[in-house]
Each structure stands twice: as C-alpha cells, then as structure tokens.
C-alpha positions in Angstrom: 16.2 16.6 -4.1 14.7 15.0 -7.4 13.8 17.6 -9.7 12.0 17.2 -12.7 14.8 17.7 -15.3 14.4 14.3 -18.2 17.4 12.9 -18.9 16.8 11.7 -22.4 19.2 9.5 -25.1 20.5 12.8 -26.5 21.1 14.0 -23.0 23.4 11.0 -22.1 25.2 10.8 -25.5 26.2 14.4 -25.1 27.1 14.0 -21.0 28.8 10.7 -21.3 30.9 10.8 -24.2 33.9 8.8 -22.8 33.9 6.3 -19.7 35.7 8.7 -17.6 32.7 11.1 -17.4 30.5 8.1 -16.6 32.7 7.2 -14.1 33.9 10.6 -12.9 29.5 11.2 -12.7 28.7 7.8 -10.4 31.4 8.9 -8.1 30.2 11.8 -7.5 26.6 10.7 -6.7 28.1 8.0 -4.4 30.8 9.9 -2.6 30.9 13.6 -3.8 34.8 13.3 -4.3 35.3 11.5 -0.9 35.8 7.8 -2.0 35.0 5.3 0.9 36.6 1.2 0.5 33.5 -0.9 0.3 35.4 -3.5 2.1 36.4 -1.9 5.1 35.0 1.2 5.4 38.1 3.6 5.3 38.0 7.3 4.0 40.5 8.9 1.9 41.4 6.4 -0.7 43.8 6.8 -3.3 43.6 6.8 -7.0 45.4 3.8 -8.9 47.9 5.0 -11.1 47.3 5.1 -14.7 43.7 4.1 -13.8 40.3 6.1 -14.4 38.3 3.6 -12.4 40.2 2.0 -9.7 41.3 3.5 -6.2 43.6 2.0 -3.6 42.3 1.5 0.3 45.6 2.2 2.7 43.6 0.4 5.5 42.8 -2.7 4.1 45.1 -3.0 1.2 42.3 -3.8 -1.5 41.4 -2.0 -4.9 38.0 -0.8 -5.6 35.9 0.9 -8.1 32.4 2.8 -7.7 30.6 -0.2 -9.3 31.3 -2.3 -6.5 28.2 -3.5 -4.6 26.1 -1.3 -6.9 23.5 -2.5 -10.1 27.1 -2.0 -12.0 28.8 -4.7 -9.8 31.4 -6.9 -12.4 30.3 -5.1 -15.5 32.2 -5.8 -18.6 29.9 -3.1 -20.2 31.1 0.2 -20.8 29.3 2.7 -18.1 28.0 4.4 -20.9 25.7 1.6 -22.6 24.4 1.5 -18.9 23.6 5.0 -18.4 21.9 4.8 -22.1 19.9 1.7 -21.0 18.3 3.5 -18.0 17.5 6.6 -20.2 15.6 4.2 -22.5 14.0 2.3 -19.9 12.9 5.4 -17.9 11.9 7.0 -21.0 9.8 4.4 -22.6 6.3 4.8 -20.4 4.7 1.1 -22.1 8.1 -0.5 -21.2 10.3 -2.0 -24.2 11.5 -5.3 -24.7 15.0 -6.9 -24.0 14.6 -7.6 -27.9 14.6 -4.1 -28.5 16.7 -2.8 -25.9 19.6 -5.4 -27.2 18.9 -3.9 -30.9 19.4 -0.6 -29.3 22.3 -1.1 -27.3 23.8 -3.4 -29.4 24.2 -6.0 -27.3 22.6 -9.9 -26.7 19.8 -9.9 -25.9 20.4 -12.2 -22.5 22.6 -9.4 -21.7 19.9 -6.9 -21.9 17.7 -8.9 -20.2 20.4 -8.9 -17.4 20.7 -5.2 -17.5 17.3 -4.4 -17.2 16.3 -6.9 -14.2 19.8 -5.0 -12.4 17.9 -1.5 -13.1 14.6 -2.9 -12.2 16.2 -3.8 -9.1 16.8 -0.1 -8.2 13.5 0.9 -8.8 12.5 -1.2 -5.9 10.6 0.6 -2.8 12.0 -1.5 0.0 10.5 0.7 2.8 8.1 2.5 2.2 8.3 5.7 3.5 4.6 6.8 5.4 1.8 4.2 5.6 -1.6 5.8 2.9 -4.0 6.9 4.5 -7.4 9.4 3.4 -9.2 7.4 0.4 -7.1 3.8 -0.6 -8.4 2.2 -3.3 -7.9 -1.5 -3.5 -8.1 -3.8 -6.3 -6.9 -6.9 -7.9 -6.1 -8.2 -11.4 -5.0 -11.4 -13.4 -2.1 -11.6 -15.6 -1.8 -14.8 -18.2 -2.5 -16.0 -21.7 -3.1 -19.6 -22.9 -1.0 -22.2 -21.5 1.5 -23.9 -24.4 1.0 -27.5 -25.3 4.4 -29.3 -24.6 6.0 -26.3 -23.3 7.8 -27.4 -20.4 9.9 -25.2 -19.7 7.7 -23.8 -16.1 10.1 -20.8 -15.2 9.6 -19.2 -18.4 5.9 -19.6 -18.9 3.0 -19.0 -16.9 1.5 -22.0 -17.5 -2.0 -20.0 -17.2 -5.3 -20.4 -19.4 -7.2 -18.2 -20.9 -10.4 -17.9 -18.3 -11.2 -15.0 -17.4 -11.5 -12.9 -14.1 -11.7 -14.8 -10.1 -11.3 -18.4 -10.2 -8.4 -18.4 -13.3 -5.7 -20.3 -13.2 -4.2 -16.9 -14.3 -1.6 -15.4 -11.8 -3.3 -12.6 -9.6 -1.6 -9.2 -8.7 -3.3 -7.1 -6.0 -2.9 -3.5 -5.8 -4.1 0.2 -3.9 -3.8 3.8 -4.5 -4.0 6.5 -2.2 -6.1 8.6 -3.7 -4.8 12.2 -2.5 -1.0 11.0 -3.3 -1.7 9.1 -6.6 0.9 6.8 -5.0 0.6 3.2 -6.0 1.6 -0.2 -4.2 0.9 -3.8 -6.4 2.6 -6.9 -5.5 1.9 -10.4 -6.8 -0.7 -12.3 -4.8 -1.8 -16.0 -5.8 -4.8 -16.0 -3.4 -7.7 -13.6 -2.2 -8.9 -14.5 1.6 -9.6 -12.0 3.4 -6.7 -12.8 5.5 -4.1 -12.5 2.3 -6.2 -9.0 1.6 -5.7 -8.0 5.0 -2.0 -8.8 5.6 -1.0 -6.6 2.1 -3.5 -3.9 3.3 -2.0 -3.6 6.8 1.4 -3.4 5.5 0.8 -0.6 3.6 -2.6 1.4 5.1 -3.3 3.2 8.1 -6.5 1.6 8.6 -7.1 4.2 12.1 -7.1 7.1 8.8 -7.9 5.7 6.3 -11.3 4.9 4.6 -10.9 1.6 2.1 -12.7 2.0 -1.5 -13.4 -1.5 -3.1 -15.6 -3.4 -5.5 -18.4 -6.0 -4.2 -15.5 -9.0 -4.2 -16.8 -11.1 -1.0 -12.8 -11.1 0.1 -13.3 -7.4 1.3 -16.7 -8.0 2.9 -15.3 -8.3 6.1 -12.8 -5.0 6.2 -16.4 -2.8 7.6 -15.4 -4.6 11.1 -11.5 -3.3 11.2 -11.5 0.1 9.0 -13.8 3.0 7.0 -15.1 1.1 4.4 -17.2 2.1 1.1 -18.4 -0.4 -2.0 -18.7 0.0 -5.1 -21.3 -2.6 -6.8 -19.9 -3.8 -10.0 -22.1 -6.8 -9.9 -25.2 -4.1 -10.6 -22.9 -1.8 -13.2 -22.3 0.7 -10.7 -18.5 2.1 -11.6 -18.6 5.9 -9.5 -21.5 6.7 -6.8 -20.8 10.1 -5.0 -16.6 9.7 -5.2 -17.1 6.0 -4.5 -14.8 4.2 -7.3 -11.8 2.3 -7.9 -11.4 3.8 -11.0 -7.4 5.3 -10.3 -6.4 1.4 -9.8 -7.9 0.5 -12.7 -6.6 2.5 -14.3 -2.9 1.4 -13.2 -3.9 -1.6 -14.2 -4.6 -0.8 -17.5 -0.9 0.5 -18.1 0.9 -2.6 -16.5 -1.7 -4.8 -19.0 -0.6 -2.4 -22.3 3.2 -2.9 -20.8 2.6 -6.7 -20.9 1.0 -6.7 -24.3 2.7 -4.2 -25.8 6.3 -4.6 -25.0 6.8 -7.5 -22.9 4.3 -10.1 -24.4 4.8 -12.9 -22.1 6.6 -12.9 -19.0 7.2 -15.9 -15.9 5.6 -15.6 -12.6 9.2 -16.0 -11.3 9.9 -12.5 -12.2 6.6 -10.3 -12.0 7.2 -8.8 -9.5 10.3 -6.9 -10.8 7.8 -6.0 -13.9 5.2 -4.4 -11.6 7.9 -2.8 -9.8 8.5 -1.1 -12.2 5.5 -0.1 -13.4 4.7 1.3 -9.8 7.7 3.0 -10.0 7.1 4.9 -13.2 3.6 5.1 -12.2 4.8 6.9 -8.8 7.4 8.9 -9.9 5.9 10.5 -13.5 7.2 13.5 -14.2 10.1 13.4 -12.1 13.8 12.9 -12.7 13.6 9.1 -12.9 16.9 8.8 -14.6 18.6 10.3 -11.7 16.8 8.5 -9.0 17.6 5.2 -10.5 20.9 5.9 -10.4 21.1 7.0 -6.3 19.4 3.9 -5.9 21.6 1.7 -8.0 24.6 2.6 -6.6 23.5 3.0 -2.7 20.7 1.1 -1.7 21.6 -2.3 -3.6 
C-alpha cells in the first residue's frame, strides 16, 4: 500500500548515494530478491560476476538487468539522476520545465525532455479502476496561444490563435470529477458533439448511478434522455445553485493552465496528453507517496 511518506531531493541524495543502492532499491520493488528473466520468464537467476547490475538466466542463456522493459530501459544515466528527476517532478506541484530540470540534473536539456516524457509515461492510468459515479462534474477547456508567423515546424507548435472559448481554433481538453472521490479524468478532445461527450463519458461514468453536473453548453443538452442530469446556467452568471456547480473541474483546470504558463509555456498537441496525465495524476494522488508509485509503475506496468 501507498502511504503518505514524500520522498523529497534530500531524501534521495541521502538513500541513493551510489548506483548500487539504486539498483539494489528497483530490484527490490520489482522482484523482492527473486529476479525473474524478462526474456523467458525463468526464476532463480544468477548474479554476473563482478557486476552490480547484470544477472544471468540459466534457461535462456541471456543477461539482464532490472531496467529492462521498464521507464529505465537502455539508460546510459546513472539510476540516481533518475530517481532525483522523479523526486523533482513529483515534488514540483506547477510542473517544471525540461530547461530547468536539465539545469538541475545537469544534463541536456533533450535528455531531460526524454526523461520526463519516460516518467510521465508511468503516471499513466491505463485502466481505470471503478467507473464514478454519485455527482460527475463535466467540463471542457481550450489550450493555445497565438499561432507563429513562419513557424513551420507543426509538431512543435500548436498552431492555435488567440480566440477565445467554443469555436477556437485552440485545441480542446475535456474533463470530469467525481465529486465524493475528488478523482479526476481529462483527455484531449478536438470536438464537442454530443456523441464525442458521450463516448468519454460512458468510458468513464456509471450513468445508471450517477447524476452528470454541467454548464448550459448545447453539447450536453441531450444527456437528460440517458442519465441524472443538473445545469448550471453560465450564460445568466449562475456559477453554484443548491450544490449545482462545476466549480471542482474548474478548478483542475486552473492548475493544468498555471502548469502551462508557468512552467511549460508552450507545448505540441502531439504530446498533451502526457502533460494532462500528469496533471491528473498529481491531481489524483496529492498527498500520497507519488515518488513511490511512480516507480511501481515504471518498472511493472510499462
């Protein structure tokens, strides 16, 4: 189980000293003591000689470390820089920059680009676990800022202008919160039927227990016919009516926004979604051992 110990820079300076204990550490998380060959499957491995990382598989004949398959795969970072990175990701709640997580680390800053996208990668909710139900709020929002002139470089730029609201050619994000669980679930969305509203919705909600909170947008008009439905009229500057509000996705959105502006200033459409990954999965897991949890899922779910 998670607990709710931070592990902070200080805390993984003084843990991780040498690559050994990094090493010694992941192996234990992956196969308390027991190593098992990625390739084949076999138990009961043996250690290479003269070799703090590498172990040899009898049945298959191959050498293997605990970064293969895992965030860590073909590293030629020391463990330790890694285990620092996701202490400083985890730790900074606006998000920081691969600018200043390379000034940090002392490293490129394409490689701490790299490094982060591989630890965003384990904060990554492939199933989720129960469908919400009880109160879901449901929301939507646009990310973008003006669009270069002459910039042609498309996967690096959003290519979005700087109107406001429904209707932008900014790229749109949809989002809900289960009100009693806090939990959050955003994903990028580049259109608003009903239909597209309904499929994200359906994936995530229990609509047979759950009542849907949303604002007057005409794409949710038609969710009274399928599922509990209450409106809140923004259009007449009604923001709370007796519980009714989408006030707790708002007010995700205004983190992922200040991450954006704050830390990450401009970022492609290619790769959004990893950034509102992880701001769900900071959002979800607040006061928890995120350090730790990155870490299980770095090294056995990717």
């Amino acid at each position: 189980m998670i607990n709710k110990k931070f592990m902070d820079i200080v805390s993984v300076f003084q843990k991780f000293k040498i690559q050994k204990q990094a090493i010694k550490h992941l192996e234990k998380v992956r196969w308390n003591k027991k190593p098992v060959c990625p390739y084949c499957g076999s138990v009961g491995a043996t250690k290479v000689k003269d070799s703090d990382r590498y172990h040899h598989c009898g049945a298959c004949n191959k050498q293997f470390s605990v970064t293969v398959n895992t965030i860590f795969h073909d590293t030629r970072l020391p463990l330790q820089k890694w285990l620092l990175a996701i202490a400083i990701i985890t730790n900074a709640k606006k998000g920081i920059s691969s600018r200043e997580l390379a000034r940090q680390l002392d490293v490129n800053k394409d490689t701490a680009w790299r490094m982060q996208m591989k630890i965003r990668q384990a904060m990554q909710d492939k199933e989720q676990a129960t469908l919400f139900t009880g109160i879901v709020e449901c929301d939507e929002c646009y990310i973008g800022g003006k669009k270069k002139k002459g910039d042609k470089k498309k996967d690096d730029n959003d290519d979005f202008t700087n109107k406001r609201g429904r209707g932008t050619d900014k790229q749109g994000v949809i989002g809900a919160v289960e009100r009693e669980s806090g939990k959050v679930i955003a994903q990028k969305q580049d259109k608003f039927t009903f239909e597209e509203l309904k499929a994200f919705l359906m994936q995530n909600t229990d609509f047979e227990k759950a009542t849907l909170y949303t604002d007057d947008f005409t794409g949710y008009k038609p969710f009274k016919k399928i599922v509990s439905h209450a409106v809140i009229n923004h259009g007449k500057r009604e923001y709370a009516k007796n519980g009714i509000h989408t006030n707790t996705i708002e007010g995700f959105w205004g983190i992922f926004k200040r991450a954006i502006v704050g830390s990450y200033h401009k970022l492609s459409v290619k790769h959004l979604d990893a950034y509102i990954q992880e701001c769900c999965f900071k959002y979800n897991n607040r006061g928890l051992d995120m350090f730790s949890m990155i870490i299980v899922n770095g090294i056995k779910n990717c």
